[in-house]
N, C-alpha and C positions, 0 to 999 in steps of 0.2 A: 569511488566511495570505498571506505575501508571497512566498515560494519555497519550490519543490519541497522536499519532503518536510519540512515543519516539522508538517504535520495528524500526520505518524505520531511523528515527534521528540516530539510533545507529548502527543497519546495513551501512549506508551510510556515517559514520565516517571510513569506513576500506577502503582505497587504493590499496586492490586488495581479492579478492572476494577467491584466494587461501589462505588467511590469515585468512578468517571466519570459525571458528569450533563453534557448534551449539552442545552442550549435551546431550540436549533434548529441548524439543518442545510441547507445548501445545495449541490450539490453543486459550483457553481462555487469553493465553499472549499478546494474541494483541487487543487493544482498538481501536475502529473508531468514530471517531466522525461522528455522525448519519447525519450531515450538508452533509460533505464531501463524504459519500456515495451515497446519492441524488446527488448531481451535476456528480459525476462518472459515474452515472446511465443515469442523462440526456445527457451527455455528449457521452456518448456509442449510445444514440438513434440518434442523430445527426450522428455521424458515419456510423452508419450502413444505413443510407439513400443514396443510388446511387446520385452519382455529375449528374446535368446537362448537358444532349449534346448539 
């Protein structure tokens, strides 16, 4: 992959998930953009906070 988020761009181009064959796997193949993992992050903290009774 050459930038962030084209592993999911491309995975999420397949119409059924039995159609995806994988070779191999590395995990340096996949780019994050450092923005987008902070918000995941904050966003997970938000979450994990019990709703109001």
């Amino acid at each position: 992959m050459f930038s962030a988020g084209q592993a999911y761009v491309a995975l999420s181009r397949c119409s059924e998930w039995s159609k995806v064959h994988i070779a191999s796997l590395h995990p340096s193949a996949f780019i994050v953009d450092k923005s987008m993992l902070e918000e995941y992050e904050r966003l997970e903290q938000i979450a994990a906070k019990p709703l109001p009774l």
